[in-house]
C-alpha positions in Angstrom: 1.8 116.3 70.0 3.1 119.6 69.2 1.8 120.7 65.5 4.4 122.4 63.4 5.2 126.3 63.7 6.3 128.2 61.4 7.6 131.3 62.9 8.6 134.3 60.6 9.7 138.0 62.0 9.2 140.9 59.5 11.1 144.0 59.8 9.3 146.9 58.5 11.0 150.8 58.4 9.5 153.9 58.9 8.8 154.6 55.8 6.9 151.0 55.2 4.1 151.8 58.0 1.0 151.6 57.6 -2.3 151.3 59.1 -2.2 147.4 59.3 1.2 147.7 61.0 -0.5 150.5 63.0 -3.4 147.9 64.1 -0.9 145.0 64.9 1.3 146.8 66.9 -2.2 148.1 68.9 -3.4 145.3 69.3 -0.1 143.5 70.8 0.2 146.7 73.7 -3.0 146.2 74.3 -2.4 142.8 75.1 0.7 143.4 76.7 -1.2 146.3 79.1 1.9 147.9 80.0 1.8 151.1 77.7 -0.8 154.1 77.8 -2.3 157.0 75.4 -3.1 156.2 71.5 -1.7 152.8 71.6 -2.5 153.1 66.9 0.1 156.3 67.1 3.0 154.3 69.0 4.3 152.9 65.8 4.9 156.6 64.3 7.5 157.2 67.4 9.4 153.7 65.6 12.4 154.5 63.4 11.6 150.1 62.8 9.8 147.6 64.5 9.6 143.9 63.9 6.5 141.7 64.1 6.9 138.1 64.7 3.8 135.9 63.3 3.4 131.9 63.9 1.4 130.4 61.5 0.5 134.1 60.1 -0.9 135.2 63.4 1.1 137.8 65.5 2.8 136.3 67.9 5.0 138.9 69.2 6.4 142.5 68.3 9.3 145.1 69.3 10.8 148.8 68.3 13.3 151.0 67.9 11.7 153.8 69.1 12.5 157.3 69.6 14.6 157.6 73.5 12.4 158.0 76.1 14.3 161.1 78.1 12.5 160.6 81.3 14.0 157.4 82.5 17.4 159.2 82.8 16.3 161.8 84.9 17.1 162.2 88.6 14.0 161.5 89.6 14.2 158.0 87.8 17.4 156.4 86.8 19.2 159.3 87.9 21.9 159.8 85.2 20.9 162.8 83.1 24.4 163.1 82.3 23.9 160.3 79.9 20.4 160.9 77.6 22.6 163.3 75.7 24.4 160.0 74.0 21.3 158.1 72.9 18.7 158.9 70.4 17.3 155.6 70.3 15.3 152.8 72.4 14.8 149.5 72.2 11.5 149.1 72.9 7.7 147.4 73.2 8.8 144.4 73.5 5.8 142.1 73.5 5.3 138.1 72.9 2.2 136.6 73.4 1.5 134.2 76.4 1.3 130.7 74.3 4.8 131.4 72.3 6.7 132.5 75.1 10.1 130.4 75.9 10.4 130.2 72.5 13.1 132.5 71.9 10.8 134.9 69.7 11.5 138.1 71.9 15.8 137.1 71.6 15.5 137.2 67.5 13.3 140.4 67.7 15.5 142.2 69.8 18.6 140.5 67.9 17.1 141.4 64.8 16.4 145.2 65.5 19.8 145.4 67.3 22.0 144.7 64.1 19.6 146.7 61.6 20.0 150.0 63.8 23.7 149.7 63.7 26.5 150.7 65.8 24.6 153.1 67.8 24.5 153.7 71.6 20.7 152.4 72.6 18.9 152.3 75.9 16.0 150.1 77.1 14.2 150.2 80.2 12.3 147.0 81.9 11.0 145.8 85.0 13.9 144.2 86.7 12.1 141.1 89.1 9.1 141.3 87.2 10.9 140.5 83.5 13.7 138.6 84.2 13.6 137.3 80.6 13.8 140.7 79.2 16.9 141.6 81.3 18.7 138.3 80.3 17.9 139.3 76.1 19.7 142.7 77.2 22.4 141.4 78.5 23.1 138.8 76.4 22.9 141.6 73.3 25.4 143.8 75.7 23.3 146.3 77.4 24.3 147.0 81.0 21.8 148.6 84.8 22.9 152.3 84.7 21.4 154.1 87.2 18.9 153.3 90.4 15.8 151.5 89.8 12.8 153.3 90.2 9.0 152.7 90.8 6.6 152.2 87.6 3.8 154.9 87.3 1.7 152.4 85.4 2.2 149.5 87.5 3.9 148.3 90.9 7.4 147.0 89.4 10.3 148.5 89.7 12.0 149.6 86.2 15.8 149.6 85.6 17.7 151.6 82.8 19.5 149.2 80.4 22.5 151.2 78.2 24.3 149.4 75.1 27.2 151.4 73.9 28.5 151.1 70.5 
Protein backbone atom coordinates (compact mmCIF):
# COMPACT_ATOMS: atom_id res chain seq x y z
CA UNK A 1 0.00 0.00 0.00
CA UNK A 2 0.98 3.41 -1.02
CA UNK A 3 1.07 5.87 2.21
CA UNK A 4 -0.33 9.26 1.57
CA UNK A 5 1.88 12.15 0.01
CA UNK A 6 1.51 15.29 0.49
CA UNK A 7 3.29 17.16 -2.17
CA UNK A 8 3.65 21.09 -1.85
CA UNK A 9 5.95 23.36 -4.37
CA UNK A 10 7.13 26.67 -2.90
CA UNK A 11 8.07 29.49 -5.03
CA UNK A 12 10.62 31.65 -3.53
CA UNK A 13 12.07 35.17 -5.51
CA UNK A 14 15.22 36.57 -5.47
CA UNK A 15 14.96 38.59 -2.96
CA UNK A 16 13.56 35.64 -0.51
CA UNK A 17 16.96 33.48 -0.72
CA UNK A 18 18.66 32.43 1.68
CA UNK A 19 21.21 30.13 2.90
CA UNK A 20 18.57 27.23 3.53
CA UNK A 21 17.33 27.72 -0.10
CA UNK A 22 21.09 27.96 -0.95
CA UNK A 23 21.65 24.35 0.81
CA UNK A 24 18.52 22.74 -0.77
CA UNK A 25 19.04 23.69 -4.03
CA UNK A 26 22.95 22.15 -3.41
CA UNK A 27 22.05 19.43 -2.23
CA UNK A 28 19.42 18.55 -5.15
CA UNK A 29 22.43 19.28 -8.13
CA UNK A 30 24.42 17.39 -6.32
CA UNK A 31 22.19 14.66 -6.55
CA UNK A 32 21.19 15.32 -9.80
CA UNK A 33 25.30 15.31 -10.89
CA UNK A 34 24.74 17.12 -13.98
CA UNK A 35 25.98 20.69 -12.97
CA UNK A 36 29.62 21.89 -11.93
CA UNK A 37 31.50 24.75 -9.85
CA UNK A 38 29.90 26.19 -6.45
CA UNK A 39 26.83 24.20 -6.65
CA UNK A 40 25.63 26.80 -2.89
CA UNK A 41 26.16 30.02 -5.48
CA UNK A 42 23.78 28.58 -8.33
CA UNK A 43 20.70 29.89 -6.67
CA UNK A 44 22.23 33.63 -6.78
CA UNK A 45 22.20 33.21 -10.85
CA UNK A 46 17.95 32.51 -10.09
CA UNK A 47 15.63 35.48 -10.75
CA UNK A 48 12.97 32.31 -8.82
CA UNK A 49 13.19 28.86 -8.25
CA UNK A 50 10.61 26.44 -6.92
CA UNK A 51 11.24 23.58 -4.49
CA UNK A 52 8.87 20.76 -4.40
CA UNK A 53 8.87 18.85 -0.85
CA UNK A 54 6.77 15.44 -0.15
CA UNK A 55 6.05 14.97 3.28
CA UNK A 56 8.46 18.16 4.02
CA UNK A 57 11.46 16.44 2.40
CA UNK A 58 12.70 17.93 -1.02
CA UNK A 59 11.64 16.12 -3.55
CA UNK A 60 12.46 18.02 -6.48
CA UNK A 61 13.60 21.67 -7.61
CA UNK A 62 13.81 24.09 -10.81
CA UNK A 63 14.87 27.88 -11.87
CA UNK A 64 14.63 30.68 -13.81
CA UNK A 65 17.96 31.42 -14.16
CA UNK A 66 19.91 33.97 -15.83
CA UNK A 67 20.38 32.68 -20.03
CA UNK A 68 23.09 30.61 -20.48
CA UNK A 69 24.71 32.38 -23.81
CA UNK A 70 26.87 29.51 -24.82
CA UNK A 71 24.29 27.13 -25.93
CA UNK A 72 23.42 29.42 -28.83
CA UNK A 73 26.63 29.74 -30.19
CA UNK A 74 27.90 28.22 -33.39
CA UNK A 75 29.86 25.95 -31.83
CA UNK A 76 26.65 24.52 -29.92
CA UNK A 77 23.23 25.10 -31.06
CA UNK A 78 24.41 27.27 -33.72
CA UNK A 79 21.87 30.26 -33.71
CA UNK A 80 23.65 33.21 -32.14
CA UNK A 81 21.32 35.20 -34.08
CA UNK A 82 18.78 34.41 -31.38
CA UNK A 83 20.54 34.83 -27.56
CA UNK A 84 19.85 38.52 -28.21
CA UNK A 85 15.94 37.79 -27.51
CA UNK A 86 16.23 35.90 -24.23
CA UNK A 87 17.39 36.93 -20.90
CA UNK A 88 16.05 34.08 -19.18
CA UNK A 89 16.33 30.09 -18.64
CA UNK A 90 14.38 27.61 -17.44
CA UNK A 91 16.54 25.68 -15.72
CA UNK A 92 17.99 22.90 -12.95
CA UNK A 93 15.43 20.91 -13.25
CA UNK A 94 15.76 18.12 -10.78
CA UNK A 95 13.25 15.39 -9.16
CA UNK A 96 14.48 12.84 -7.06
CA UNK A 97 14.58 9.17 -8.16
CA UNK A 98 11.53 7.76 -5.86
CA UNK A 99 8.97 10.77 -6.89
CA UNK A 100 9.60 10.63 -10.42
CA UNK A 101 6.37 9.93 -12.74
CA UNK A 102 4.68 11.87 -10.51
CA UNK A 103 4.17 14.90 -12.43
CA UNK A 104 6.31 17.02 -9.82
CA UNK A 105 8.92 18.30 -12.57
CA UNK A 106 5.34 19.40 -15.09
CA UNK A 107 3.96 21.73 -11.99
CA UNK A 108 7.53 23.09 -11.32
CA UNK A 109 8.20 23.97 -14.70
CA UNK A 110 4.30 25.03 -15.05
CA UNK A 111 4.62 26.97 -12.10
CA UNK A 112 7.81 29.00 -12.94
CA UNK A 113 6.55 29.44 -16.55
CA UNK A 114 3.40 31.58 -15.63
CA UNK A 115 5.17 33.58 -12.64
CA UNK A 116 8.02 34.85 -15.23
CA UNK A 117 5.39 36.03 -17.49
CA UNK A 118 5.16 36.65 -21.12
CA UNK A 119 8.79 36.47 -21.75
CA UNK A 120 10.75 34.71 -24.48
CA UNK A 121 12.69 31.72 -22.44
CA UNK A 122 15.11 29.10 -23.46
CA UNK A 123 16.04 25.66 -21.93
CA UNK A 124 18.47 23.34 -22.92
CA UNK A 125 18.32 19.30 -22.09
CA UNK A 126 19.55 16.13 -23.14
CA UNK A 127 17.37 15.03 -26.03
CA UNK A 128 17.50 10.78 -25.81
CA UNK A 129 18.77 10.90 -22.51
CA UNK A 130 15.53 13.15 -20.90
CA UNK A 131 12.82 12.43 -22.84
CA UNK A 132 10.59 13.49 -19.97
CA UNK A 133 12.10 16.91 -19.86
CA UNK A 134 11.58 17.39 -23.64
CA UNK A 135 7.87 16.31 -23.39
CA UNK A 136 7.30 19.18 -20.09
CA UNK A 137 8.87 21.64 -22.88
CA UNK A 138 6.80 21.00 -25.35
CA UNK A 139 3.81 20.59 -23.68
CA UNK A 140 4.49 24.30 -22.02
CA UNK A 141 5.34 25.52 -25.85
CA UNK A 142 8.98 25.51 -26.20
CA UNK A 143 10.26 24.26 -29.61
CA UNK A 144 14.46 22.33 -30.96
CA UNK A 145 16.16 25.44 -32.38
CA UNK A 146 19.28 24.81 -33.56
CA UNK A 147 21.65 21.40 -33.95
CA UNK A 148 22.22 19.31 -31.01
CA UNK A 149 25.47 19.20 -29.64
CA UNK A 150 27.76 17.01 -27.48
CA UNK A 151 27.60 17.55 -23.50
CA UNK A 152 31.03 18.62 -21.98
CA UNK A 153 30.00 17.18 -18.60
CA UNK A 154 28.59 14.04 -19.86
CA UNK A 155 28.16 11.83 -23.10
CA UNK A 156 24.47 13.04 -24.14
CA UNK A 157 23.73 15.03 -26.60
CA UNK A 158 21.97 18.53 -25.54
CA UNK A 159 19.23 20.28 -27.71
CA UNK A 160 18.23 24.14 -27.45
CA UNK A 161 14.54 24.44 -26.43
CA UNK A 162 13.02 28.30 -27.32
CA UNK A 163 9.47 29.45 -25.90
CA UNK A 164 8.42 32.68 -27.48
CA UNK A 165 5.99 34.90 -25.87
Amino acid sequence: MVKDLKIEYHLIHKQEFDDTHRQVFAEMLKRQGKVQGDLMSKVDRCKMICIARVNDNPAAIGAIKQKTNSDFTVEKAGVPELAKEFDWELGYLYTNKEHGGRGIASVISKTLIDNLGKENLMASTEISANPATVRILEKNGFRLFGKPWKSEIHDNFLGLYLKFK
